[in-house]
N, CA and C atoms of all chains as a GROMACS GRO file, in nm:
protein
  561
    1UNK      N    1  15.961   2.195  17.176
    1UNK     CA    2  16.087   2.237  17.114
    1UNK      C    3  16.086   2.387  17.092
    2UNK      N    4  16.189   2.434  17.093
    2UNK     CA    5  16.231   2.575  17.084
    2UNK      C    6  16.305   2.632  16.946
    3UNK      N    7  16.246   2.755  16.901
    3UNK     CA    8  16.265   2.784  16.761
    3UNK      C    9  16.426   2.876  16.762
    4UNK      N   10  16.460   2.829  16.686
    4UNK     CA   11  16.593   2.913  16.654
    4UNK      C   12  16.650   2.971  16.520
    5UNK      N   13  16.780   3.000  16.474
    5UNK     CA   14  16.817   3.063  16.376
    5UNK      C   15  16.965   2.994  16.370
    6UNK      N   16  16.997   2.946  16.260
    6UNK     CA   17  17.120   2.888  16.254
    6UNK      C   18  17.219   2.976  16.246
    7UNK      N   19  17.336   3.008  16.326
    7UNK     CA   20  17.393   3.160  16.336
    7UNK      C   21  17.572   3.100  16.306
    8UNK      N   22  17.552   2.967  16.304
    8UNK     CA   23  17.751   2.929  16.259
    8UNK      C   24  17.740   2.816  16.310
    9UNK      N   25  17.841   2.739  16.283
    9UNK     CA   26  17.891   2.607  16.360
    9UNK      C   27  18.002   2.585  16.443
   10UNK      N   28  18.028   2.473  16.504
   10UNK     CA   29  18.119   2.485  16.580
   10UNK      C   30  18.199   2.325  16.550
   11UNK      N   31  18.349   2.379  16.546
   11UNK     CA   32  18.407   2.231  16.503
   11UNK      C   33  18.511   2.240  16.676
   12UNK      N   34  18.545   2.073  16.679
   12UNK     CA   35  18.625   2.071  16.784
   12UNK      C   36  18.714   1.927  16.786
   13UNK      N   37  18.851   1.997  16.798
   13UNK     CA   38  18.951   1.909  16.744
   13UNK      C   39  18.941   1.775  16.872
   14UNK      N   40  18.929   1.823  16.974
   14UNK     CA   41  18.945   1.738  17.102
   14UNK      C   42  18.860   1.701  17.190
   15UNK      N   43  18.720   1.586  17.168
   15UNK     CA   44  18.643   1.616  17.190
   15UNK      C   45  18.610   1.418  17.222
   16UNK      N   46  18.432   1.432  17.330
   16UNK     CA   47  18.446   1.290  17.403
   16UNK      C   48  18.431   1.191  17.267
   17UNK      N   49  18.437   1.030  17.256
   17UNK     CA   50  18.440   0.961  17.156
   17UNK      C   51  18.325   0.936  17.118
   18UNK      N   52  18.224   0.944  17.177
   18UNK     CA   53  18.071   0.964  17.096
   18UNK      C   54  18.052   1.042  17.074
   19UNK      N   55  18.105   1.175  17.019
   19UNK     CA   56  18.121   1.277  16.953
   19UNK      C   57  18.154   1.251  16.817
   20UNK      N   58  18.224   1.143  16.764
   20UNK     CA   59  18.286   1.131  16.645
   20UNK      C   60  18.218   1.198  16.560
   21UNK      N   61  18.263   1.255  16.444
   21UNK     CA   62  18.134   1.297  16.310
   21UNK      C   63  18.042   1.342  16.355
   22UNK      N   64  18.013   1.426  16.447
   22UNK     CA   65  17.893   1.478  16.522
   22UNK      C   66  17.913   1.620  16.453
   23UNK      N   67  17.815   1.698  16.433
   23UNK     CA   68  17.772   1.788  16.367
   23UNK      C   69  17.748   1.926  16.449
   24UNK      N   70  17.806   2.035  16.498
   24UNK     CA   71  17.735   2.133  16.551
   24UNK      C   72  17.745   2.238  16.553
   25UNK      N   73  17.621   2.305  16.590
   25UNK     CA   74  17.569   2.430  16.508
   25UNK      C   75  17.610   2.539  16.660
   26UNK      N   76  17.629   2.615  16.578
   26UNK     CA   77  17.553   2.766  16.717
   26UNK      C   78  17.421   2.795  16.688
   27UNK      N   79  17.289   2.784  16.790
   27UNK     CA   80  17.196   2.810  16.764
   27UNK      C   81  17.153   2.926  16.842
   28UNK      N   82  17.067   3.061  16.764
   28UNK     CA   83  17.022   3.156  16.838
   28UNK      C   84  16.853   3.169  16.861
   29UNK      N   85  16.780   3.135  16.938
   29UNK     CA   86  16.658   3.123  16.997
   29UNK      C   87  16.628   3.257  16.850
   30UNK      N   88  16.482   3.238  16.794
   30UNK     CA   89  16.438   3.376  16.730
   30UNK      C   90  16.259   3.411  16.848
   31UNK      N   91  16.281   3.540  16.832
   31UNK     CA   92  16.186   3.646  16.884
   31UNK      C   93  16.058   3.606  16.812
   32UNK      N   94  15.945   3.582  16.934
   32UNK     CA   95  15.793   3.586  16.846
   32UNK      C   96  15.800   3.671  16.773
   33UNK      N   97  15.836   3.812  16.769
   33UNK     CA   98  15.766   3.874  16.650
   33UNK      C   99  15.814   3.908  16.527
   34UNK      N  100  15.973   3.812  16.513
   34UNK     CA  101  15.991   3.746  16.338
   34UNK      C  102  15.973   3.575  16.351
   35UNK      N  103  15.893   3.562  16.406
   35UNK     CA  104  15.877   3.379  16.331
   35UNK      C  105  15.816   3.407  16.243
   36UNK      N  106  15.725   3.499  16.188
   36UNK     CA  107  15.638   3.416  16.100
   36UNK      C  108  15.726   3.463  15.951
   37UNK      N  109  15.846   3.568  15.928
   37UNK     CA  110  15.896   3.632  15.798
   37UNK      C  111  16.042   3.531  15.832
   38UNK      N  112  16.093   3.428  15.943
   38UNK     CA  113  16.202   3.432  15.983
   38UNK      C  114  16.204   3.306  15.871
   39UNK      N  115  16.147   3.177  15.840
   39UNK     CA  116  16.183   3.131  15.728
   39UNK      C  117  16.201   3.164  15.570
   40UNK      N  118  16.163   3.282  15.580
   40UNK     CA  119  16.181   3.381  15.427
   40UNK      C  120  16.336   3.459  15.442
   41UNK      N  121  16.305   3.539  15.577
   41UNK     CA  122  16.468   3.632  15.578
   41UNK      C  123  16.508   3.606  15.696
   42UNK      N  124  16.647   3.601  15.682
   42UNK     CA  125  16.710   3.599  15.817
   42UNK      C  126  16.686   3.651  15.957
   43UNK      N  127  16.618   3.660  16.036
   43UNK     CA  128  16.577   3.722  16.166
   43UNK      C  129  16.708   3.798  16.209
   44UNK      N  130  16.691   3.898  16.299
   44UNK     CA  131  16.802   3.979  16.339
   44UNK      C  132  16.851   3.874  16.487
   45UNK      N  133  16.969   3.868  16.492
   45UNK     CA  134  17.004   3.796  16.615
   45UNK      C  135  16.961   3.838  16.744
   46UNK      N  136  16.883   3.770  16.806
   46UNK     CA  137  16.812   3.813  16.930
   46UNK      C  138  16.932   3.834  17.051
   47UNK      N  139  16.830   3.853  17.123
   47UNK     CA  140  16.882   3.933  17.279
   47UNK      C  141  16.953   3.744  17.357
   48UNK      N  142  16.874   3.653  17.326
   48UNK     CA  143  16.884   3.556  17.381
   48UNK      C  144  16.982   3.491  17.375
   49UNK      N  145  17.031   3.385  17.470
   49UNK     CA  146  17.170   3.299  17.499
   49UNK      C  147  17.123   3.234  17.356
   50UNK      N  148  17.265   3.219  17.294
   50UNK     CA  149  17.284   3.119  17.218
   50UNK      C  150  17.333   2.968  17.257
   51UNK      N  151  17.264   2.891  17.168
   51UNK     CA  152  17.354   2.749  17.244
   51UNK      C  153  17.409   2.705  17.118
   52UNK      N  154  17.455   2.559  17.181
   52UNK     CA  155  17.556   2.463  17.094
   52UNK      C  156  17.457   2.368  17.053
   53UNK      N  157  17.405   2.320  16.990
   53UNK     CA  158  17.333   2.234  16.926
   53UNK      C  159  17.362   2.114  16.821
   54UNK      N  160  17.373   1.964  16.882
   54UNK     CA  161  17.359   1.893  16.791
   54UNK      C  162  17.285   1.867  16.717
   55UNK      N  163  17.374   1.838  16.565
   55UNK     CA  164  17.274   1.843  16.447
   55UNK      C  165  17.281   1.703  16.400
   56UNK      N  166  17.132   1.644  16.361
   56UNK     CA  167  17.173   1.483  16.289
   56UNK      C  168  17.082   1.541  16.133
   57UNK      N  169  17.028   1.652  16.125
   57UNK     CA  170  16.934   1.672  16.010
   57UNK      C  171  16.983   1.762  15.909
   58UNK      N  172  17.143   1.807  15.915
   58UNK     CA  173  17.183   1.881  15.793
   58UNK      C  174  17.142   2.033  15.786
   59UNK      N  175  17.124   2.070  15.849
   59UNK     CA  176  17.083   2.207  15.869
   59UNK      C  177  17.223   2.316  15.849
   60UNK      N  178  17.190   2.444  15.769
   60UNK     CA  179  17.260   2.490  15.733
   60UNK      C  180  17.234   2.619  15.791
   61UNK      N  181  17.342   2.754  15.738
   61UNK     CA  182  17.350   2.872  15.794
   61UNK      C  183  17.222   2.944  15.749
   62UNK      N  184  17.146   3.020  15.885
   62UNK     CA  185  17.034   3.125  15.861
   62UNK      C  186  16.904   3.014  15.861
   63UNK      N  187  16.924   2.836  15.847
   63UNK     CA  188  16.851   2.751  15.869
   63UNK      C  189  16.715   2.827  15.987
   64UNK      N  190  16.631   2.782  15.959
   64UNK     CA  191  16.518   2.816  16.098
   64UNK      C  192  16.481   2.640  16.213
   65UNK      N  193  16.515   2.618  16.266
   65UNK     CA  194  16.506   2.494  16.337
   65UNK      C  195  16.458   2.478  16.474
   66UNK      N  196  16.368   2.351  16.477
   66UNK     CA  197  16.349   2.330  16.643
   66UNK      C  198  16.414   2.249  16.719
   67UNK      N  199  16.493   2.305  16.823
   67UNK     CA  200  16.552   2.241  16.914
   67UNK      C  201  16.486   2.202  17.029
   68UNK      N  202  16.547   2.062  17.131
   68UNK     CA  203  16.495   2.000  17.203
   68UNK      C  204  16.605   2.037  17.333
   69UNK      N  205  16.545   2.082  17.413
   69UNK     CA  206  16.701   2.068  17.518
   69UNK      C  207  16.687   1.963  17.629
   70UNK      N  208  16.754   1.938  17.689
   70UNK     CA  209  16.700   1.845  17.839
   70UNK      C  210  16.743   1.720  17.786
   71UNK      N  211  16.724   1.603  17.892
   71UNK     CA  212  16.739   1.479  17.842
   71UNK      C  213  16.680   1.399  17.732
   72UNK      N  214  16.590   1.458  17.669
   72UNK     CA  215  16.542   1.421  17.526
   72UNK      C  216  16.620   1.406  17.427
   73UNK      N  217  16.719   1.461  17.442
   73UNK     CA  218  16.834   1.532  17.372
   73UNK      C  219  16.892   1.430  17.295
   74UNK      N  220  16.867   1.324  17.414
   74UNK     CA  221  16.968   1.196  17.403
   74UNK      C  222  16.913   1.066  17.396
   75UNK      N  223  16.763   1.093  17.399
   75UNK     CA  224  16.684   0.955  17.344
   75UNK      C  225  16.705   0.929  17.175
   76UNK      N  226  16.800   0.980  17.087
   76UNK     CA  227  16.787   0.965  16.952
   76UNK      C  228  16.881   0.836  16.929
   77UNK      N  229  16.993   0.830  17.049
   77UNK     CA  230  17.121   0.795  17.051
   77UNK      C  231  17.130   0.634  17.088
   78UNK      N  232  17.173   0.528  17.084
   78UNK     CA  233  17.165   0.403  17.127
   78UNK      C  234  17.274   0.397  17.191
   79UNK      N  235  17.392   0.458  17.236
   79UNK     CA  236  17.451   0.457  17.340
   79UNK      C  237  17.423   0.607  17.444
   80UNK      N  238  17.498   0.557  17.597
   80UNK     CA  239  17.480   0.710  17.626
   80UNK      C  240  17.539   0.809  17.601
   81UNK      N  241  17.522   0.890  17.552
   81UNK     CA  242  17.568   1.024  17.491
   81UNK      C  243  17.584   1.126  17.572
   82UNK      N  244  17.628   1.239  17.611
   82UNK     CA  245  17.650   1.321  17.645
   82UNK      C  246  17.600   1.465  17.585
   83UNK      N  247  17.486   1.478  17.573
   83UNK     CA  248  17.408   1.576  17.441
   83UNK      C  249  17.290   1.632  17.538
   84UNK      N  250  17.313   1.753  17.527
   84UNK     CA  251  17.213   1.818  17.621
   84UNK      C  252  17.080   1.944  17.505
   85UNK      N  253  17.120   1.925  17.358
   85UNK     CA  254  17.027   2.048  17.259
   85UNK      C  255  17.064   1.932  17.158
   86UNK      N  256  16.951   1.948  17.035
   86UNK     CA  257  16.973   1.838  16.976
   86UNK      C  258  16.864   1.922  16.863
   87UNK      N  259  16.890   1.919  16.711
   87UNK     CA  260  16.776   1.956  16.660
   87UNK      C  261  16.691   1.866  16.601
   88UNK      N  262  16.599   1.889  16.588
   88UNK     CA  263  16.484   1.780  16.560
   88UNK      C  264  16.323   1.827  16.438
   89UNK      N  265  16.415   1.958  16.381
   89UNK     CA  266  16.325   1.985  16.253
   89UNK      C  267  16.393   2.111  16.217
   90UNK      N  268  16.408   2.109  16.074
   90UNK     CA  269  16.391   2.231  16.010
   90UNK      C  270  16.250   2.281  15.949
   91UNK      N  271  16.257   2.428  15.999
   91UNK     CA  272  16.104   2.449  15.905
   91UNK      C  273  16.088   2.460  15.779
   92UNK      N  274  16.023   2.519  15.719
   92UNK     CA  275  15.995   2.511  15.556
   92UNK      C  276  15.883   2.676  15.617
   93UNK      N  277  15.802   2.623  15.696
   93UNK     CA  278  15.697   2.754  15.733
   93UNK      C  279  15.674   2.760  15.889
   94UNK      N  280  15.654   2.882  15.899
   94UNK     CA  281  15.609   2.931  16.076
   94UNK      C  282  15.467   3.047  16.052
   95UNK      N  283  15.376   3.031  16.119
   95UNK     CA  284  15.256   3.111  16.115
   95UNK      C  285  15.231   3.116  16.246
   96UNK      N  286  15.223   3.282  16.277
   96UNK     CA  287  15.232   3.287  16.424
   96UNK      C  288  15.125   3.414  16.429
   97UNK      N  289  15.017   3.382  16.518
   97UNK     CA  290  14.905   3.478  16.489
   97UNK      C  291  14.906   3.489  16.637
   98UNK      N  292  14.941   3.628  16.730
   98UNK     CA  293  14.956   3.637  16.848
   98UNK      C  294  14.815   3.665  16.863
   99UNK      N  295  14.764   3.602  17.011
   99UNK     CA  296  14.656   3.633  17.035
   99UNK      C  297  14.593   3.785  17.128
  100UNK      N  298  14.529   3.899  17.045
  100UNK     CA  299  14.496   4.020  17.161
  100UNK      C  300  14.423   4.011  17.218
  101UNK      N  301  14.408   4.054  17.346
  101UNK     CA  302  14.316   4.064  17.401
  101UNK      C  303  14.313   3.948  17.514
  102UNK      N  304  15.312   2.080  18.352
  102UNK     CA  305  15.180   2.109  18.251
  102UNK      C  306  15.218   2.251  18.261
  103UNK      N  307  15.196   2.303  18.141
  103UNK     CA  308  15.256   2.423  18.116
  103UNK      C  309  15.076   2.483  18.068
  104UNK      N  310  15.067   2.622  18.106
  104UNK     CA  311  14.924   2.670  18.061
  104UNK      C  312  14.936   2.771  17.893
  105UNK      N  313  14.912   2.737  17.855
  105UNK     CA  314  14.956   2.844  17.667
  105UNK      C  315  14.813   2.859  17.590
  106UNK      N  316  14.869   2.930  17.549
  106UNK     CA  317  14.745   2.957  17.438
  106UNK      C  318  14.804   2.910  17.277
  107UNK      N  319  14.704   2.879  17.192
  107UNK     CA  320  14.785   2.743  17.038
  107UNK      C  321  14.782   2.923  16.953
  108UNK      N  322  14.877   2.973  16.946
  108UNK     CA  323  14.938   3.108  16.800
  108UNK      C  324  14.971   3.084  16.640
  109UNK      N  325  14.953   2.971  16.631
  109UNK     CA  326  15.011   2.949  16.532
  109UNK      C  327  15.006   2.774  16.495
  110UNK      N  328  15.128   2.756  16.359
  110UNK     CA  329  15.137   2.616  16.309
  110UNK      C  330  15.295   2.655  16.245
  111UNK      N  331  15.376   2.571  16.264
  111UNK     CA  332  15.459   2.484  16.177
  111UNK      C  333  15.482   2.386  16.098
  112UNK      N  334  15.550   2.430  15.960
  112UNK     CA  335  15.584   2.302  15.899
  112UNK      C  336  15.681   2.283  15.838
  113UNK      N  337  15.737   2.147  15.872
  113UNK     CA  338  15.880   2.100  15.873
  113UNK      C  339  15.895   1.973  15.778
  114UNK      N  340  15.916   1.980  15.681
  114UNK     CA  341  16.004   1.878  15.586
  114UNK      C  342  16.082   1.740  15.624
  115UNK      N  343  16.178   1.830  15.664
  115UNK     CA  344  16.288   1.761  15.748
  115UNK      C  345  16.297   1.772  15.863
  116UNK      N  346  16.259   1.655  15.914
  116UNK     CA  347  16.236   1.644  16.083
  116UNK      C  348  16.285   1.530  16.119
  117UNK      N  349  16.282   1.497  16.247
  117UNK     CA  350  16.283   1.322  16.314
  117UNK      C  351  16.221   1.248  16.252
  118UNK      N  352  16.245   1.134  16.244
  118UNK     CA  353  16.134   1.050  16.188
  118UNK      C  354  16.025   1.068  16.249
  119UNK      N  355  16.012   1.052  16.384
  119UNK     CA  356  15.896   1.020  16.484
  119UNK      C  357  15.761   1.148  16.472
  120UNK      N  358  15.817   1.264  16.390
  120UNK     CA  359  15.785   1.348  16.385
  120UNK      C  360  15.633   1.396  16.217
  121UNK      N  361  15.717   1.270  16.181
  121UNK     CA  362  15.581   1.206  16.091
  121UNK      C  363  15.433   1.198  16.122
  122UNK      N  364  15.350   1.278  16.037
  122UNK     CA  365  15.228   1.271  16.080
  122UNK      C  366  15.130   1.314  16.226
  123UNK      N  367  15.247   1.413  16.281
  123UNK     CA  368  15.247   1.513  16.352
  123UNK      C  369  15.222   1.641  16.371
  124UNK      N  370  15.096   1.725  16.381
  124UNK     CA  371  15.106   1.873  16.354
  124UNK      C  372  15.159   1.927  16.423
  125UNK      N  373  15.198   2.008  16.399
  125UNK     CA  374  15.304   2.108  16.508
  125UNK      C  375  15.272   2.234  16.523
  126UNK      N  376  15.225   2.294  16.661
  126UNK     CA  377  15.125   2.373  16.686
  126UNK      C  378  15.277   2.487  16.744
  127UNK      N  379  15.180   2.623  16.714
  127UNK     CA  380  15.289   2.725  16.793
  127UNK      C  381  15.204   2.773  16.937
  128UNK      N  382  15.291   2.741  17.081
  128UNK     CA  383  15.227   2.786  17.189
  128UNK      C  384  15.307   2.904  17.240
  129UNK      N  385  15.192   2.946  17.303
  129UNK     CA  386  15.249   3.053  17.363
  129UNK      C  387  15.222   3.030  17.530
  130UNK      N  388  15.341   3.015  17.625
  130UNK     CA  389  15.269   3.053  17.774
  130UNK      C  390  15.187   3.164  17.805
  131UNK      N  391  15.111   3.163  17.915
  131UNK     CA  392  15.003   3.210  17.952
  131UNK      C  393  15.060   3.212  18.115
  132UNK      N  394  15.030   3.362  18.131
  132UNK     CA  395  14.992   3.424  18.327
  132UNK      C  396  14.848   3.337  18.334
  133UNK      N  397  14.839   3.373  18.456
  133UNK     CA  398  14.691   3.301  18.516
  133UNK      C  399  14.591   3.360  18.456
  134UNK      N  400  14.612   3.550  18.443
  134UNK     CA  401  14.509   3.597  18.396
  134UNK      C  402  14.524   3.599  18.219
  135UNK      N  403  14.558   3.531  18.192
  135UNK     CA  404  14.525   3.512  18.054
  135UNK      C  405  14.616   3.614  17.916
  136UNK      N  406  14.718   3.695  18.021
  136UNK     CA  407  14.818   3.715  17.920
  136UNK      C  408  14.956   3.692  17.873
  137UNK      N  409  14.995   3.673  17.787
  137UNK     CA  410  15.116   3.631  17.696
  137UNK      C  411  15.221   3.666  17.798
  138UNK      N  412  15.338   3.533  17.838
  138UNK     CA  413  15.455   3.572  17.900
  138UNK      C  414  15.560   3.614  17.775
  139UNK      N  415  15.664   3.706  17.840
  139UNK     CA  416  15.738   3.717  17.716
  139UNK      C  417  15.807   3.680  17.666
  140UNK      N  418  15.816   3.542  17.659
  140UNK     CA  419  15.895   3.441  17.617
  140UNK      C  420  15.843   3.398  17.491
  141UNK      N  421  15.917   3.428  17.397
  141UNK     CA  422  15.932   3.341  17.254
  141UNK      C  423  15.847   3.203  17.280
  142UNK      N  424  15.718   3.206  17.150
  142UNK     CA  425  15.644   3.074  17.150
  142UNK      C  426  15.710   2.960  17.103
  143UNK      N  427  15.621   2.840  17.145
  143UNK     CA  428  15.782   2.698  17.142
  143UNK      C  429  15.665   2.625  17.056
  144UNK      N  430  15.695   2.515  17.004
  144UNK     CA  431  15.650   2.461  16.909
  144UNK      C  432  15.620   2.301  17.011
  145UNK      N  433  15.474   2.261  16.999
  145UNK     CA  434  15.441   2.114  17.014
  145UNK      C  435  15.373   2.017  16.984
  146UNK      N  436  15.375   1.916  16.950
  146UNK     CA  437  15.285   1.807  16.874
  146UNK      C  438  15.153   1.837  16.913
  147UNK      N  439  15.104   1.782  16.813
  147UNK     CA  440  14.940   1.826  16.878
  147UNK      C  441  14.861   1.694  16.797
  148UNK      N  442  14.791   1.590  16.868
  148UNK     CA  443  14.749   1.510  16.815
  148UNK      C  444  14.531   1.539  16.833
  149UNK      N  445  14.559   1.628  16.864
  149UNK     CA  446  14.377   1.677  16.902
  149UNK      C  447  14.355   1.815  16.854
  150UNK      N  448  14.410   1.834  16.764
  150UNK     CA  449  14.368   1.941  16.661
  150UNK      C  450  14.253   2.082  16.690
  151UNK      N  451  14.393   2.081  16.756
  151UNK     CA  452  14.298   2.238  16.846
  151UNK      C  453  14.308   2.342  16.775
  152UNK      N  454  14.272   2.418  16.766
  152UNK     CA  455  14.239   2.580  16.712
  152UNK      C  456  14.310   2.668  16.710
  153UNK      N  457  14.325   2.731  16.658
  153UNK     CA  458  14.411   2.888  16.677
  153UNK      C  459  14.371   2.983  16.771
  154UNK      N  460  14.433   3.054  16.843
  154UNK     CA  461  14.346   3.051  16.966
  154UNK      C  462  14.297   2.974  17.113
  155UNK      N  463  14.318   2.878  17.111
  155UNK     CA  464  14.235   2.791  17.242
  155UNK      C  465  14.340   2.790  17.296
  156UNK      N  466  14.264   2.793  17.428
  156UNK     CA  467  14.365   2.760  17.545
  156UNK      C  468  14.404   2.640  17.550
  157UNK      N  469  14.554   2.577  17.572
  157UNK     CA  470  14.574   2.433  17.596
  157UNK      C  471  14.656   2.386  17.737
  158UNK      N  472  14.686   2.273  17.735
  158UNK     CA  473  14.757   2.242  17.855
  158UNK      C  474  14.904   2.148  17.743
  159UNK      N  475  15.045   2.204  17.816
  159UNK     CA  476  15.136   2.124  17.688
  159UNK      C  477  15.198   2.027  17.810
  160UNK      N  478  15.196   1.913  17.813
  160UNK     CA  479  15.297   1.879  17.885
  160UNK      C  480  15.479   1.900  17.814
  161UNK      N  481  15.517   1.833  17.927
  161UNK     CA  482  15.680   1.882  17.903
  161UNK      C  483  15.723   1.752  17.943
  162UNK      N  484  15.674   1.655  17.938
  162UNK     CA  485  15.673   1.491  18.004
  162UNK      C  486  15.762   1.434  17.910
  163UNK      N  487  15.910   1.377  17.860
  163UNK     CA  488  15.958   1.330  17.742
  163UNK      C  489  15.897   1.189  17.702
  164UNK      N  490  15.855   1.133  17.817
  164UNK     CA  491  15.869   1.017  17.829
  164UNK      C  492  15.720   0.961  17.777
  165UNK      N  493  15.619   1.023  17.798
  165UNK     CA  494  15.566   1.029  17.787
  165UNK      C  495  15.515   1.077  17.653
  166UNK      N  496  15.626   1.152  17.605
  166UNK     CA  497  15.575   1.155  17.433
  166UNK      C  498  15.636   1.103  17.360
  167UNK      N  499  15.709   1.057  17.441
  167UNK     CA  500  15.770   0.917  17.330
  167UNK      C  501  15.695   0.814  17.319
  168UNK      N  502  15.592   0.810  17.429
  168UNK     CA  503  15.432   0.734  17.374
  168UNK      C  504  15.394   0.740  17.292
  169UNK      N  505  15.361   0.860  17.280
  169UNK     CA  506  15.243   0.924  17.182
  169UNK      C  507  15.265   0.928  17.040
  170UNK      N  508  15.459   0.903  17.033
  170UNK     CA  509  15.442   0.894  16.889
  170UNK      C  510  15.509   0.734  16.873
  171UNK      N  511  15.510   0.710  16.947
  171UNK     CA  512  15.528   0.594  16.962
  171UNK      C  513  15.670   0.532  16.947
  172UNK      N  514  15.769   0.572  16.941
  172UNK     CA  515  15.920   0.566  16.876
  172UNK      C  516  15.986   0.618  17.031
  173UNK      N  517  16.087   0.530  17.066
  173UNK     CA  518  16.157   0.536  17.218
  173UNK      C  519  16.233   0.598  17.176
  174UNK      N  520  16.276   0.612  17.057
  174UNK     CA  521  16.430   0.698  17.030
  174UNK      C  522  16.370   0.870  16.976
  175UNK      N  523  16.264   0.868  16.992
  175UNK     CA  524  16.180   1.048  16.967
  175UNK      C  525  16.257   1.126  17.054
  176UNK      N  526  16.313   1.219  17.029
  176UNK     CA  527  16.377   1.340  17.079
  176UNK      C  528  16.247   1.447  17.093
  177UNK      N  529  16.120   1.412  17.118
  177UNK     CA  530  15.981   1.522  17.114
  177UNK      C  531  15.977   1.528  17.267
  178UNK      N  532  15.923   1.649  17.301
  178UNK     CA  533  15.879   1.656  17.446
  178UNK      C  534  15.772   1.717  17.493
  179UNK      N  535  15.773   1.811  17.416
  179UNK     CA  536  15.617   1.877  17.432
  179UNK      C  537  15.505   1.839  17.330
  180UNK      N  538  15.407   1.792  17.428
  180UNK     CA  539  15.287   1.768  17.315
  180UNK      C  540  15.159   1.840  17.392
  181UNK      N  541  15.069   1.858  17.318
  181UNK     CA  542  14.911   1.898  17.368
  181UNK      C  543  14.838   1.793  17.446
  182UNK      N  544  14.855   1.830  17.572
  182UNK     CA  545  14.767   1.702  17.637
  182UNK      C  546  14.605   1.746  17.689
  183UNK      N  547  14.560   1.859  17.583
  183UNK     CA  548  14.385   1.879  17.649
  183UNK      C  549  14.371   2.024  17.608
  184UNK      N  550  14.279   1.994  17.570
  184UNK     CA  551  14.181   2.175  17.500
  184UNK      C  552  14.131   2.219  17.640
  185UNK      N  553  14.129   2.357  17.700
  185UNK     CA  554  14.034   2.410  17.773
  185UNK      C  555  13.931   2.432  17.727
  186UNK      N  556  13.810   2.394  17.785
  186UNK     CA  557  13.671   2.460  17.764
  186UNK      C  558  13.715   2.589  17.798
  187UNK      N  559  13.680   2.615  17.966
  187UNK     CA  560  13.649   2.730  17.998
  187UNK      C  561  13.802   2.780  18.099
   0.00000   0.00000   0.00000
């Protein structure tokens, strides 16, 4: 899973029917070198594509979360869904000790 | 099989269920010769409690880690499938 930054949501009036009450976020990928301060302060919005991300875990704005993309997306679901990012944790902590050398 | 080196740890509260009793390791990809691509490290289960530091192998198999934690409806995909010795 891939770390991100909760950067807004997205509502949509007209949308497929297993969508109902579906939840989603704009998610922005965060930069190795704020994971480890990015659950304390907001990370600066990276260089990286943002995506659309379904949410089933309540995650809120500036949230830090791991997303799943690919067909995993959609093993949560008991029908088939149409869900390609899906989140699947908020953090609480990130410790990221790059390795030199 | 993706080649990374383990940077780190996460911890998450609120997660999947399946995600219970799971450590969650921070990887980083790896060039052949042993340095950091520059891609933002991704986060993966790790049921063999590797080190900070060690080289690992992550698969990217979904299906396959929906084994491992045993729950068909796991949205997990990357897990640690082997420590490098050398």
């Amino acid at each position: 899973m891939r770390i991100g930054q909760v950067i807004g949501k997205a509502t949509m009036n007209r949308q497929d029917a297993a969508f109902r009450a579906a939840r989603w976020l704009v998610v922005n990928p965060v930069e190795g070198v704020h994971c480890n301060s990015a659950c304390d302060t907001p990370p600066p919005v990276s260089k990286l594509p943002s995506l659309i991300v379904y949410d089933q875990l309540g995650a809120g704005l500036h949230d830090i979360v791991g997303f799943v993309e690919g067909a995993e997306a959609t093993a949560p679901f008991d029908q088939p869904t149409p869900v390609d990012a899906i989140t699947v944790a908020i953090f609480d902590q990130i410790h990221h000790r790059p390795h030199e050398g | 099989m993706l080649l990374c080196r383990v940077v780190g740890n996460a911890v998450a509260t609120c997660a999947h269920p399946s995600l219970r009793g799971s450590s969650l390791k921070l990887c980083q990809r790896e060039e052949a010769d042993g340095s950091a691509t520059s891609e933002p490290p991704f986060v993966a289960i790790d049921h063999f409690n590797a080190g900070l530091h060690q080289r690992v192998f992550v698969s990217t198999d979904g299906i396959a880690a929906r084994g491992i934690v045993d729950d068909e409806h796991s949205p997990v995909r990357n897990f640690i499938q082997g420590i490098l010795d050398d």
